[in-house]
Predicted model as a PDB file, atoms N, CA, C, CB and O in Angstrom, pLDDT in the B-factor column:
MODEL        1                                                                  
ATOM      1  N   UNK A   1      -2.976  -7.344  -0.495  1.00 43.00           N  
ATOM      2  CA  UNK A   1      -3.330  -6.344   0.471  1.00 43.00           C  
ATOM      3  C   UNK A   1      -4.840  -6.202   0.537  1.00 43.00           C  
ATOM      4  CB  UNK A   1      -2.673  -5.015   0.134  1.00 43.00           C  
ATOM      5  O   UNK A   1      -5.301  -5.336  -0.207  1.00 43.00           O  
ATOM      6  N   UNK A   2      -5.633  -6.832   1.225  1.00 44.00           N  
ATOM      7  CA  UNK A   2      -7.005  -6.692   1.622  1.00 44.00           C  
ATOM      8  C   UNK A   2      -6.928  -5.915   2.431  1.00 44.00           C  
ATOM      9  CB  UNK A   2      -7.711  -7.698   2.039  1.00 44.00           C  
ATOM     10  O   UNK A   2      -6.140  -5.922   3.376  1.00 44.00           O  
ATOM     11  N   UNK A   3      -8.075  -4.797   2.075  1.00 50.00           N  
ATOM     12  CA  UNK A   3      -8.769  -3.869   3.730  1.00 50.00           C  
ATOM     13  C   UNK A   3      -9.679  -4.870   3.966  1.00 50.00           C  
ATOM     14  CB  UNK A   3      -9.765  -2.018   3.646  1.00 50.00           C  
ATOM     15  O   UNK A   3     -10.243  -5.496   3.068  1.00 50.00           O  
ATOM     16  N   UNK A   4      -9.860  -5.063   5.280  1.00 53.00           N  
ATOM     17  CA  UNK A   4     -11.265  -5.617   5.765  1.00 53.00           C  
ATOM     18  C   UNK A   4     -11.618  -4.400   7.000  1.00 53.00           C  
ATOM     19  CB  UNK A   4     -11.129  -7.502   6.483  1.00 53.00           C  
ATOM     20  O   UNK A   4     -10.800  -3.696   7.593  1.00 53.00           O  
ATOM     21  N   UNK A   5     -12.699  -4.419   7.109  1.00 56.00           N  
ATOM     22  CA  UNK A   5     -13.231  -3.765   8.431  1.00 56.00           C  
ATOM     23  C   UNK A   5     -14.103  -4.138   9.433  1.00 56.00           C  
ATOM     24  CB  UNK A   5     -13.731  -2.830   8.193  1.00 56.00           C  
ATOM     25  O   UNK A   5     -14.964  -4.868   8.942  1.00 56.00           O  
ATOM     26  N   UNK A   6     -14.257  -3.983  10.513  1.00 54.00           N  
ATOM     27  CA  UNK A   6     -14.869  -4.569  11.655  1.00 54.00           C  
ATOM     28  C   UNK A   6     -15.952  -3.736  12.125  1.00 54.00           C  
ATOM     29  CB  UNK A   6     -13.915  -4.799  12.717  1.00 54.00           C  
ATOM     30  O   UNK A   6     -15.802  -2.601  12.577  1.00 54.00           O  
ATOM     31  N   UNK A   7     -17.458  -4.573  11.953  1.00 56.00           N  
ATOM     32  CA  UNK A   7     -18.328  -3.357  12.599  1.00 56.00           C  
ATOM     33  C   UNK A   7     -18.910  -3.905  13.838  1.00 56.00           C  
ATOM     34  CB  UNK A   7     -19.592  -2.779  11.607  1.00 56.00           C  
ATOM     35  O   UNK A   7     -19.698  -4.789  13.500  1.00 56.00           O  
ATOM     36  N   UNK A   8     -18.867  -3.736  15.577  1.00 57.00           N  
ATOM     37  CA  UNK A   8     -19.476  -4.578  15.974  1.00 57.00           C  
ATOM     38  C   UNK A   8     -20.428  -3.858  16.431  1.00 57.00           C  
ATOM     39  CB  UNK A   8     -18.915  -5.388  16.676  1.00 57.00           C  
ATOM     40  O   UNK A   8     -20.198  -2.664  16.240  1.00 57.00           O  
ATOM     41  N   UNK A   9     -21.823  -4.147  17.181  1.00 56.00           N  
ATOM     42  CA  UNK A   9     -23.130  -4.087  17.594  1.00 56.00           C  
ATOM     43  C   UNK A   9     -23.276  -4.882  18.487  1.00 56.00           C  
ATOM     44  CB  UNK A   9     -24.017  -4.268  16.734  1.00 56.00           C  
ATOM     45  O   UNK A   9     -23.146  -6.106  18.459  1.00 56.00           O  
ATOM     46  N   UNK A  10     -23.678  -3.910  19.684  1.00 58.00           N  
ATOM     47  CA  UNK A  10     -24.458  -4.964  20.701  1.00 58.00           C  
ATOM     48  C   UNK A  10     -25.917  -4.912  20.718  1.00 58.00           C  
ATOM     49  CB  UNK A  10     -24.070  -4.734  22.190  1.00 58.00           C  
ATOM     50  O   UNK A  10     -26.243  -3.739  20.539  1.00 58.00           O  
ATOM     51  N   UNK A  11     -26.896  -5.630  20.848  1.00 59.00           N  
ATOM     52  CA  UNK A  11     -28.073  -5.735  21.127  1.00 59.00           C  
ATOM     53  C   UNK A  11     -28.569  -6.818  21.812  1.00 59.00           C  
ATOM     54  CB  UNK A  11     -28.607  -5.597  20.202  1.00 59.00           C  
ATOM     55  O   UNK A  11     -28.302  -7.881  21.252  1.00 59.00           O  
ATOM     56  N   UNK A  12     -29.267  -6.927  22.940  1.00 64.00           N  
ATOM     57  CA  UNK A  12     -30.168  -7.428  23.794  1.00 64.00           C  
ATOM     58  C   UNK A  12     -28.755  -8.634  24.392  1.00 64.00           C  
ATOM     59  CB  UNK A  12     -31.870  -8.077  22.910  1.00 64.00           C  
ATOM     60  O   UNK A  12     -28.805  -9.863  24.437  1.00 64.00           O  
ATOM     61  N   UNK A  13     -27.554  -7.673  24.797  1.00 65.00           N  
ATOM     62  CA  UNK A  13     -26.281  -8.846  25.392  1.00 65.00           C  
ATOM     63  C   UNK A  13     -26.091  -9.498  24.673  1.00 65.00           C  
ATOM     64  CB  UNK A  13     -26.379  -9.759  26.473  1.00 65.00           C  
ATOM     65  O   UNK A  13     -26.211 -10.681  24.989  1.00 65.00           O  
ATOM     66  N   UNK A  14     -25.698  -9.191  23.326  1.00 66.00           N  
ATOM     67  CA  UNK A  14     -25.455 -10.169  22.307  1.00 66.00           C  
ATOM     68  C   UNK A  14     -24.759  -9.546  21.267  1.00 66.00           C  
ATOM     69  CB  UNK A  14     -26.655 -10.795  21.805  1.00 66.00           C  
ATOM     70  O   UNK A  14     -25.399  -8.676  20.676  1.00 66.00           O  
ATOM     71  N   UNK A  15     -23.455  -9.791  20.834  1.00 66.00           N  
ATOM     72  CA  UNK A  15     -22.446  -8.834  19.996  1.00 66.00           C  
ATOM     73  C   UNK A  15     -22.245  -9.775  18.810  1.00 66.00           C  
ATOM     74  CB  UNK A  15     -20.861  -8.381  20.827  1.00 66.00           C  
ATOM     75  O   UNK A  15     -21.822 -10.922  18.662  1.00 66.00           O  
ATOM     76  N   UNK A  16     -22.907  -8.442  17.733  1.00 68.00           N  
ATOM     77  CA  UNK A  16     -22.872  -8.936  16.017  1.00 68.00           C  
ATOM     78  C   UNK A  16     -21.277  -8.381  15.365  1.00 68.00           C  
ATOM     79  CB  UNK A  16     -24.457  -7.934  14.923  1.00 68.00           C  
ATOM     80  O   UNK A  16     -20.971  -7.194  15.254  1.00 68.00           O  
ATOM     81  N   UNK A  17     -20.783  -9.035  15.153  1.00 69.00           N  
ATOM     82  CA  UNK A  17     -19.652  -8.544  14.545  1.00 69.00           C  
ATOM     83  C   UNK A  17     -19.775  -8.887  12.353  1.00 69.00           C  
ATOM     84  CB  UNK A  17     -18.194  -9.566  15.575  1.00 69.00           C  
ATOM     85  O   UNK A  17     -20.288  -9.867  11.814  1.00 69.00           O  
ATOM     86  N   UNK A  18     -19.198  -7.847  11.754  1.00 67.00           N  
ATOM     87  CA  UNK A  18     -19.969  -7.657  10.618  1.00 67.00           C  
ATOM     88  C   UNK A  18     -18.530  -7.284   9.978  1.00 67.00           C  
ATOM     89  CB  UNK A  18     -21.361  -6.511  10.645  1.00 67.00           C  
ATOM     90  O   UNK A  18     -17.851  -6.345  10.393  1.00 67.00           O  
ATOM     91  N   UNK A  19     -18.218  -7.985   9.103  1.00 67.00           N  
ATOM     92  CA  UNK A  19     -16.717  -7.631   8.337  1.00 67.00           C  
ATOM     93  C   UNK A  19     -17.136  -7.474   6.968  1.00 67.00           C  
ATOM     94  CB  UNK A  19     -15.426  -8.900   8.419  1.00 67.00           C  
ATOM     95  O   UNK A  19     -17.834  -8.283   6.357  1.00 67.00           O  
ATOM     96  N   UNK A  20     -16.539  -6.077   6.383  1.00 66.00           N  
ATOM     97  CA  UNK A  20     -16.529  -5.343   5.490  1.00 66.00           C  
ATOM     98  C   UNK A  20     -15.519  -5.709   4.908  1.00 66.00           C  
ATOM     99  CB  UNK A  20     -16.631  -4.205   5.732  1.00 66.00           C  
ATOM    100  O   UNK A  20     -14.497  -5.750   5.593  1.00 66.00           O  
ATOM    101  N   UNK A  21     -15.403  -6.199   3.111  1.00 68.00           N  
ATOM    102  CA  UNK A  21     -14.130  -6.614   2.503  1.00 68.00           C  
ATOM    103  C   UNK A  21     -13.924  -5.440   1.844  1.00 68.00           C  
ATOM    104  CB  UNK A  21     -14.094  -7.900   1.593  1.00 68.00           C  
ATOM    105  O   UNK A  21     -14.715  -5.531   0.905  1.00 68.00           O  
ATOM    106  N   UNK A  22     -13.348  -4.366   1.735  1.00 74.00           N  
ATOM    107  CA  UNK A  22     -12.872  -3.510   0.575  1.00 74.00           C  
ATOM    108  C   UNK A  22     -11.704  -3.986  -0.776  1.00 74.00           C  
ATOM    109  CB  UNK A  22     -12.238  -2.351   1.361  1.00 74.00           C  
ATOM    110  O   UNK A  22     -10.475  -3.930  -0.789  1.00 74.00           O  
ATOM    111  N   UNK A  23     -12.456  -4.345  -1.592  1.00 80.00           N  
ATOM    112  CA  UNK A  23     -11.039  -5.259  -2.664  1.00 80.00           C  
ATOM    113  C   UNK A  23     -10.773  -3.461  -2.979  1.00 80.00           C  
ATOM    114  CB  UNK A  23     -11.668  -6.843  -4.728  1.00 80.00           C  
ATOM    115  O   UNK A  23     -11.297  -2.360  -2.807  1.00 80.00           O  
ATOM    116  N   UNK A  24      -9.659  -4.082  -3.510  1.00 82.00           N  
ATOM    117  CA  UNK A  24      -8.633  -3.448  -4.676  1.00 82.00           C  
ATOM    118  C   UNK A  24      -7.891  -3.408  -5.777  1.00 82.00           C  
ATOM    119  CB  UNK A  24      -8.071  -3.264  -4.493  1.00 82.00           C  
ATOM    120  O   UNK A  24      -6.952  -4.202  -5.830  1.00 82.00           O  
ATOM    121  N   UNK A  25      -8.059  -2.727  -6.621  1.00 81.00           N  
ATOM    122  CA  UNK A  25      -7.578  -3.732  -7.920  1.00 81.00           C  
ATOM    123  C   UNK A  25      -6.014  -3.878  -7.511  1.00 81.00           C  
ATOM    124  CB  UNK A  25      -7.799  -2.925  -9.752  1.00 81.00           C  
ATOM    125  O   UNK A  25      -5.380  -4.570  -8.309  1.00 81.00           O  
ATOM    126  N   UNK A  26      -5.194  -3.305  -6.305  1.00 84.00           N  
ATOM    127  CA  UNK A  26      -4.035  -3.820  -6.211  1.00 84.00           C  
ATOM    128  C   UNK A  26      -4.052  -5.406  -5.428  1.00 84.00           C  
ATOM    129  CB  UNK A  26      -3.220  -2.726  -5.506  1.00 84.00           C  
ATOM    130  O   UNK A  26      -3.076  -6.131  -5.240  1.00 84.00           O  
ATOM    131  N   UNK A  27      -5.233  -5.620  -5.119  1.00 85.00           N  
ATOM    132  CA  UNK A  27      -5.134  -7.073  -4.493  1.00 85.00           C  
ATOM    133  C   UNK A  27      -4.597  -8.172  -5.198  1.00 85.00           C  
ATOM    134  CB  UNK A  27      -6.366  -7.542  -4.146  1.00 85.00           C  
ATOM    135  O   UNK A  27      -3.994  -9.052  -4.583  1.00 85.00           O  
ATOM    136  N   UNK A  28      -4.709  -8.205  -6.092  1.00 88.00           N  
ATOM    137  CA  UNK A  28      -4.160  -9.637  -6.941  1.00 88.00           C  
ATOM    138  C   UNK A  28      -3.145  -9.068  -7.853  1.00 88.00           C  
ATOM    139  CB  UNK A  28      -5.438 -10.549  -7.959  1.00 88.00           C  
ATOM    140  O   UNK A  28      -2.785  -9.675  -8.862  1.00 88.00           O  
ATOM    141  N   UNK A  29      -2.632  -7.793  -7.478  1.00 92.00           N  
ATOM    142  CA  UNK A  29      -1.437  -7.194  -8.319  1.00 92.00           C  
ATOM    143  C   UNK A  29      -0.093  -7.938  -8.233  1.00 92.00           C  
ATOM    144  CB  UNK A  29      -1.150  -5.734  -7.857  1.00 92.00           C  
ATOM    145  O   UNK A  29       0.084  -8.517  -7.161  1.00 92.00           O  
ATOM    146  N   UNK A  30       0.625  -8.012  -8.900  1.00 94.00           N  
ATOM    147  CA  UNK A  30       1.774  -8.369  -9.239  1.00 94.00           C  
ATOM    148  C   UNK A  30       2.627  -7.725  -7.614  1.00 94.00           C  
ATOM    149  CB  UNK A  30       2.177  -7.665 -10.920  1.00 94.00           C  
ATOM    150  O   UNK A  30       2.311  -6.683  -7.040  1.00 94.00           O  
ATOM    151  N   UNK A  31       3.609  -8.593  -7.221  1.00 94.00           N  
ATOM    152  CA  UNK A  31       4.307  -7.802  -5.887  1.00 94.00           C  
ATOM    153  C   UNK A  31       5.176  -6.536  -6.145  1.00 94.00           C  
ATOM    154  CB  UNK A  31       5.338  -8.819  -5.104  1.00 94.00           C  
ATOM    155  O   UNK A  31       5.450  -5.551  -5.458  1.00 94.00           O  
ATOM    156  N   UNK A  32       5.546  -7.000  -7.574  1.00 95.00           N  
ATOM    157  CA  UNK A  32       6.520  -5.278  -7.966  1.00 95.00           C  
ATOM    158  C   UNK A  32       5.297  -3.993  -8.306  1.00 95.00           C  
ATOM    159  CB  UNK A  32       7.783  -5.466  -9.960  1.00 95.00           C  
ATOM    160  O   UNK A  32       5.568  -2.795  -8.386  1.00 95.00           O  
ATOM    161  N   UNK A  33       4.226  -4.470  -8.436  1.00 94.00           N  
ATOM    162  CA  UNK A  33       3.552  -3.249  -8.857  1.00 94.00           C  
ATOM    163  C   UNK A  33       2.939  -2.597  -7.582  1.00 94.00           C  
ATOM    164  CB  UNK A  33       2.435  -3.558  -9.965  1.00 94.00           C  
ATOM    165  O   UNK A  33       2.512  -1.449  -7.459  1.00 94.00           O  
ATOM    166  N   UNK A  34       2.999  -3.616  -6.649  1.00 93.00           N  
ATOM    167  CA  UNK A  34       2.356  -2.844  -5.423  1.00 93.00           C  
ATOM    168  C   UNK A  34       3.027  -2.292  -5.025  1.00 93.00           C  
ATOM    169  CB  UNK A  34       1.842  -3.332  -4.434  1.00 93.00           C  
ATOM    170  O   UNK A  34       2.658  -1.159  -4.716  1.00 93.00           O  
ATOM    171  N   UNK A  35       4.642  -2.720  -4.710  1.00 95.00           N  
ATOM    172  CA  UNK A  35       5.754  -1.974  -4.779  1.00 95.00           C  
ATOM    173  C   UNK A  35       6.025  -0.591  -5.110  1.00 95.00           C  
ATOM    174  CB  UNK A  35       6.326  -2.501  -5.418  1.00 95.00           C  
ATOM    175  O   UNK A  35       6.426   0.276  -4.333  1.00 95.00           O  
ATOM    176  N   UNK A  36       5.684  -0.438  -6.734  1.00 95.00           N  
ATOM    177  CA  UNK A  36       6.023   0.420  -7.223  1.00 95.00           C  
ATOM    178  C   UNK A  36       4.785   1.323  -7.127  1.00 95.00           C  
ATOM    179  CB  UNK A  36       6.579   0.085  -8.350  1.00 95.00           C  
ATOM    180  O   UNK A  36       5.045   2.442  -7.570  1.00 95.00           O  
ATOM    181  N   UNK A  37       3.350   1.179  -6.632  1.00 94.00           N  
ATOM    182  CA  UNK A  37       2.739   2.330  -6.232  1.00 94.00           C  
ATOM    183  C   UNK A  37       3.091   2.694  -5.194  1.00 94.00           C  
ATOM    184  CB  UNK A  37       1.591   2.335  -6.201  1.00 94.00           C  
ATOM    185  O   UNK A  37       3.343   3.892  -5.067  1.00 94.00           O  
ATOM    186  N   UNK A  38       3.299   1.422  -3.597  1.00 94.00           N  
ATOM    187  CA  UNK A  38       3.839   1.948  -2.461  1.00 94.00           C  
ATOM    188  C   UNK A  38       5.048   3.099  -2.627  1.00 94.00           C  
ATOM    189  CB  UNK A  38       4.304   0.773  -1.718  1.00 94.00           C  
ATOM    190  O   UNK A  38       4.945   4.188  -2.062  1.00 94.00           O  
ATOM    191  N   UNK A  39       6.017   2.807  -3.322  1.00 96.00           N  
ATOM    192  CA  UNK A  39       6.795   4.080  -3.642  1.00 96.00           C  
ATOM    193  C   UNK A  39       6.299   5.364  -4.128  1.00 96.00           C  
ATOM    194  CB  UNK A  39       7.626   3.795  -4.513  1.00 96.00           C  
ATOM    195  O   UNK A  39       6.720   6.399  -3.612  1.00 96.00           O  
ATOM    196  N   UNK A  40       5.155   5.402  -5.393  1.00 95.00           N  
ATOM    197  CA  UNK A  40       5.156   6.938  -5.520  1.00 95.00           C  
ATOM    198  C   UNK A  40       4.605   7.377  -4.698  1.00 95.00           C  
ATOM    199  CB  UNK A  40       4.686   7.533  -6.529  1.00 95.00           C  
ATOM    200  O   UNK A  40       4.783   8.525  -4.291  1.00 95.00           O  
ATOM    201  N   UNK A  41       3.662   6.438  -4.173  1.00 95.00           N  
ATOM    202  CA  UNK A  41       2.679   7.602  -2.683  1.00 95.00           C  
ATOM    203  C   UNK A  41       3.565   7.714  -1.926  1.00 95.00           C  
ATOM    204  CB  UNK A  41       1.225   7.000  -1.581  1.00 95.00           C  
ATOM    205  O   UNK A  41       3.301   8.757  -1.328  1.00 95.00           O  
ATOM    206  N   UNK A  42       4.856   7.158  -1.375  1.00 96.00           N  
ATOM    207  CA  UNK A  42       5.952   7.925  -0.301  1.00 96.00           C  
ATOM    208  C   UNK A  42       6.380   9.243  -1.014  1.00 96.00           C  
ATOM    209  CB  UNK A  42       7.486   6.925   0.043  1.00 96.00           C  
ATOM    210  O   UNK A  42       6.387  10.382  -0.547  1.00 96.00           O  
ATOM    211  N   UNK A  43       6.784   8.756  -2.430  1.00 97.00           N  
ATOM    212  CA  UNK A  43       7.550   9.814  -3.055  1.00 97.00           C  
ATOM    213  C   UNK A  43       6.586  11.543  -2.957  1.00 97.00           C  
ATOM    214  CB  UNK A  43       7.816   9.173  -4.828  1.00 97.00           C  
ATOM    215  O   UNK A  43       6.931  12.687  -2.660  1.00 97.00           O  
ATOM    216  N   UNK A  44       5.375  10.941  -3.358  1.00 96.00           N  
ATOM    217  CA  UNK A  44       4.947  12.057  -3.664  1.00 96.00           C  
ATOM    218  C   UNK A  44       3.652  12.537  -2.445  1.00 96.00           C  
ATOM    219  CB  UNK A  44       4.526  11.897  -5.219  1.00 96.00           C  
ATOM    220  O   UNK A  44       3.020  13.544  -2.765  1.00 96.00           O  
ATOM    221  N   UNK A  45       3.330  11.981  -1.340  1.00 96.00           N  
ATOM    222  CA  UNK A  45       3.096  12.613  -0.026  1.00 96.00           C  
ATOM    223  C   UNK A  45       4.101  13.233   1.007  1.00 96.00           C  
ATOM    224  CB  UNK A  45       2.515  11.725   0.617  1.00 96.00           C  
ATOM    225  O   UNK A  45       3.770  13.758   2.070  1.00 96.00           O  
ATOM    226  N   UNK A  46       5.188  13.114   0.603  1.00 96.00           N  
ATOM    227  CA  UNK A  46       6.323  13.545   0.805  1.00 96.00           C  
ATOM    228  C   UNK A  46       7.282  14.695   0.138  1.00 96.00           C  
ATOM    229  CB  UNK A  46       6.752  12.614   0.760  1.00 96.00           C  
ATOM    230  O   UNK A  46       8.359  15.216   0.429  1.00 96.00           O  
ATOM    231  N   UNK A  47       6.392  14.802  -0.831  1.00 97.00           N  
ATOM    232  CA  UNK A  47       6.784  16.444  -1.966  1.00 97.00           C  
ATOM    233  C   UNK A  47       8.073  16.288  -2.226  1.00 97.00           C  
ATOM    234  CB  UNK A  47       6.662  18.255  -1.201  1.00 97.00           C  
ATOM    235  O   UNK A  47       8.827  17.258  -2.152  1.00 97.00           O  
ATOM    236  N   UNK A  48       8.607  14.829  -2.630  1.00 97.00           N  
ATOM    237  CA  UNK A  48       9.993  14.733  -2.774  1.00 97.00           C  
ATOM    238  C   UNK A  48       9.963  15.596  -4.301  1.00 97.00           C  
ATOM    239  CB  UNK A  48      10.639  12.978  -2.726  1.00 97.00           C  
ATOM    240  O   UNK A  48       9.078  15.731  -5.146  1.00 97.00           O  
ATOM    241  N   UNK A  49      11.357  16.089  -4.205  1.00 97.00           N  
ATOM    242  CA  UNK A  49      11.336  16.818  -5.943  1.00 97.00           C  
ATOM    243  C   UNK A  49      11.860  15.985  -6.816  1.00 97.00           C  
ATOM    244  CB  UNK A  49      12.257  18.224  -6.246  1.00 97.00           C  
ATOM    245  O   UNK A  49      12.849  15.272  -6.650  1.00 97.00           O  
ATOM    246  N   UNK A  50      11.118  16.088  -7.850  1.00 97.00           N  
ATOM    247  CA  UNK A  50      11.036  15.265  -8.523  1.00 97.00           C  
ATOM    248  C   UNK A  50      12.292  14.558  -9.678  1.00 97.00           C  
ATOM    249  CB  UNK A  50      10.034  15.726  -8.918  1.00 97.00           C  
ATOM    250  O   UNK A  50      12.162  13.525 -10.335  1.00 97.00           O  
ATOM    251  N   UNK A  51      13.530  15.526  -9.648  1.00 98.00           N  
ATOM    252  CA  UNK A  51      14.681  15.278  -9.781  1.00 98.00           C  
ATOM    253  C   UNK A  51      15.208  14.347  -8.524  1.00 98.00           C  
ATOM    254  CB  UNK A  51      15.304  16.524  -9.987  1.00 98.00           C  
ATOM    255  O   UNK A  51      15.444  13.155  -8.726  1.00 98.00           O  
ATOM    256  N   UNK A  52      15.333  14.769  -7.590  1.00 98.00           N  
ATOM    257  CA  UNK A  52      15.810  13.890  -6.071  1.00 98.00           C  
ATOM    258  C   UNK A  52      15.466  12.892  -6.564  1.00 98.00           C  
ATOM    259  CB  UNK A  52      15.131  14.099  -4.488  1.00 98.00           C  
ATOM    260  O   UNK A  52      16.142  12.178  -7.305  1.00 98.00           O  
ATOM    261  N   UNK A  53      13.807  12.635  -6.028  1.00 97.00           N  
ATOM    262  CA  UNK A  53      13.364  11.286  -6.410  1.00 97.00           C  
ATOM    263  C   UNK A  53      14.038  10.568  -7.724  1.00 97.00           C  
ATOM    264  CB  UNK A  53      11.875  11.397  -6.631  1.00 97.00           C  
ATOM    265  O   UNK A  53      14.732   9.615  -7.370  1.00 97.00           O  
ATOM    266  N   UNK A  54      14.021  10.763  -9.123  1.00 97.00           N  
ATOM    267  CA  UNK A  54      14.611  10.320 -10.094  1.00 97.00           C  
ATOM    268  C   UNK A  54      15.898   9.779  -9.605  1.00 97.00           C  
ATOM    269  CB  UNK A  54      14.683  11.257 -11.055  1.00 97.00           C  
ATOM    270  O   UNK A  54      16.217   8.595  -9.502  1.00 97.00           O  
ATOM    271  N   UNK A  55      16.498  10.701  -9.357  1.00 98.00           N  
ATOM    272  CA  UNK A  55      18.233  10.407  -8.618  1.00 98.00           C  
ATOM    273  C   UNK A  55      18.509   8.862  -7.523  1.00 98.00           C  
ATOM    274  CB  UNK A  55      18.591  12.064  -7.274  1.00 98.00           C  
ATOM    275  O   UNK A  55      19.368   7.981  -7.583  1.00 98.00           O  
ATOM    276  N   UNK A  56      17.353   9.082  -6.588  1.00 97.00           N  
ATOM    277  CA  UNK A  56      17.713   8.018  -5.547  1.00 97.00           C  
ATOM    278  C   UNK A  56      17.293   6.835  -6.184  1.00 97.00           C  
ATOM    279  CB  UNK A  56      17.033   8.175  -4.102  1.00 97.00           C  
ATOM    280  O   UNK A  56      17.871   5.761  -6.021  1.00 97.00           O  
ATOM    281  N   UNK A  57      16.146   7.017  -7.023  1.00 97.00           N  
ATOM    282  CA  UNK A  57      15.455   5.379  -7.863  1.00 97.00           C  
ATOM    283  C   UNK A  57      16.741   5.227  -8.762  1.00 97.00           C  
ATOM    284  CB  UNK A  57      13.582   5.524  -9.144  1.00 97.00           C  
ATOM    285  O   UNK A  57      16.633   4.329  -9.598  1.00 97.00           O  
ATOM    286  N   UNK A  58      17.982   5.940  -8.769  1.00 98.00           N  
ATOM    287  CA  UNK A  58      18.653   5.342  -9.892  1.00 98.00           C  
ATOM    288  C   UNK A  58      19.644   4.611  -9.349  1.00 98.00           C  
ATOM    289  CB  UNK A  58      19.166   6.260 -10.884  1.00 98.00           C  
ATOM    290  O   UNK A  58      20.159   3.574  -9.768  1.00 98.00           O  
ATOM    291  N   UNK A  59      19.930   5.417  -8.107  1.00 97.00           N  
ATOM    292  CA  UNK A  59      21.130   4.550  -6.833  1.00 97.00           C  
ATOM    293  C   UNK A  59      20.317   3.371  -6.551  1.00 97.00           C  
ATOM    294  CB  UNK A  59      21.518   5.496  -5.025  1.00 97.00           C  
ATOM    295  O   UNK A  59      20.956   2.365  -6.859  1.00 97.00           O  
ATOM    296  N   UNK A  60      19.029   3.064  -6.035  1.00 96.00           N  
ATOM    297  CA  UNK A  60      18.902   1.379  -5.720  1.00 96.00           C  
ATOM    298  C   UNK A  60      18.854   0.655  -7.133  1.00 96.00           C  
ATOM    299  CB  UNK A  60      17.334   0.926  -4.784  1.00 96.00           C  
ATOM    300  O   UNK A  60      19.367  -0.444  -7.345  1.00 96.00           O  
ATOM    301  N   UNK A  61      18.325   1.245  -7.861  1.00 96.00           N  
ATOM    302  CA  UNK A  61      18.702   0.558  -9.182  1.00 96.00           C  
ATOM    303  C   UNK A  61      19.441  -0.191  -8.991  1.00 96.00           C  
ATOM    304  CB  UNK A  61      19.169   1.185 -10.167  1.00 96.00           C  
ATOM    305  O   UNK A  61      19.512  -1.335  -8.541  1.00 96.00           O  
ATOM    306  N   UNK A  62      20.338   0.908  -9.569  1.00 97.00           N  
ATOM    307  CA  UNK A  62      22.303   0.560  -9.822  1.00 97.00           C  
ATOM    308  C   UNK A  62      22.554  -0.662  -8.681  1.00 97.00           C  
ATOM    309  CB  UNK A  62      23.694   2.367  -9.235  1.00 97.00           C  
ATOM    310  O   UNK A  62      22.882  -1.822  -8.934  1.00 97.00           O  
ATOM    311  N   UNK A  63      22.261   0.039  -7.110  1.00 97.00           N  
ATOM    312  CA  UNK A  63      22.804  -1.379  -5.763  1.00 97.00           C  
ATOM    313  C   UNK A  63      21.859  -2.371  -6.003  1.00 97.00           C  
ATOM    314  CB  UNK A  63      22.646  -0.983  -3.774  1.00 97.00           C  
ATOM    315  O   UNK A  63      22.321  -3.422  -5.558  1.00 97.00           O  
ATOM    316  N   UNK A  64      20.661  -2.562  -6.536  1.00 95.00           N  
ATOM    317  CA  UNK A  64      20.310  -3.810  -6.599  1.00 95.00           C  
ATOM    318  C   UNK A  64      20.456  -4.611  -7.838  1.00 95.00           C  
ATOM    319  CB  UNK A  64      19.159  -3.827  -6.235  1.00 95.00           C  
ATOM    320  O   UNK A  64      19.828  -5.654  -7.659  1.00 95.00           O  
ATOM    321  N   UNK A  65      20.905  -4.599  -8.807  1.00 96.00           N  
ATOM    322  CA  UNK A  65      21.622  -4.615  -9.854  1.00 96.00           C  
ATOM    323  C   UNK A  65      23.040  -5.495  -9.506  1.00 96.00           C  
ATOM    324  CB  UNK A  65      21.802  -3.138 -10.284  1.00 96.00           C  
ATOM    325  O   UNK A  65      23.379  -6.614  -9.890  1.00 96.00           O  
ATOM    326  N   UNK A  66      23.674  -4.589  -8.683  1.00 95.00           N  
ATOM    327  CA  UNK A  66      24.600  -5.089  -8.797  1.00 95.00           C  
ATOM    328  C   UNK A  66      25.164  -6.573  -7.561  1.00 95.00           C  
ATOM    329  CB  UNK A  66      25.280  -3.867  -8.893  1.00 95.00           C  
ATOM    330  O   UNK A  66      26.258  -7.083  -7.324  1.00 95.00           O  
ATOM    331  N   UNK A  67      23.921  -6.787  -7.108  1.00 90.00           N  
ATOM    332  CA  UNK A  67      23.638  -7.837  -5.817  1.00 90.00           C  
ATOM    333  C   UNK A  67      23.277  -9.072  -6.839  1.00 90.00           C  
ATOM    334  CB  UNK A  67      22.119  -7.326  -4.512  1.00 90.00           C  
ATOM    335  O   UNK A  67      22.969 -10.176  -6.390  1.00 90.00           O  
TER     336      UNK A  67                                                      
ENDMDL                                                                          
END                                                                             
C-alpha cells in the first residue's frame, strides 16, 4: 500500500508534475498484518463494542477454518 501524491504547477505554459512517495511501515508488511490493522480501524472508527467485535472475529474464524 503506497500513498503517492500529485503536485502539479503551471508556469510560463508548461506543467511540472511532482510525486510525493509517503512509505509506511505497513508497505512491505506481511498481507495478514495489513489485514489485521485494516480491521481494527473499521472496528474501532466504528465504536464497535468491544465484546461484539470479539464475537464476530470468532464467527469468521470458526467459517474460515472450516473452508
Amino acid at each position: 500500500m503506497t500513498n503517492q501524491s500529485k503536485l502539479s504547477e503551471n508556469t510560463d505554459n508548461t506543467e511540472t508534475i511532482i510525486e510525493i512517495e509517503n512509505n509506511s511501515p505497513l508497505d512491505h508488511a506481511p498481507d495478514d498484518i495489513k489485514l489485521a490493522v485494516d480491521l481494527i480501524y473499521l472496528l474501532e472508527n466504528n465504536n464497535v463494542d468491544k465484546q461484539t467485535a470479539i464475537s464476530a472475529l470468532e464467527i469468521v474464524l470458526n467459517d474460515y477454518k472450516k473452508k
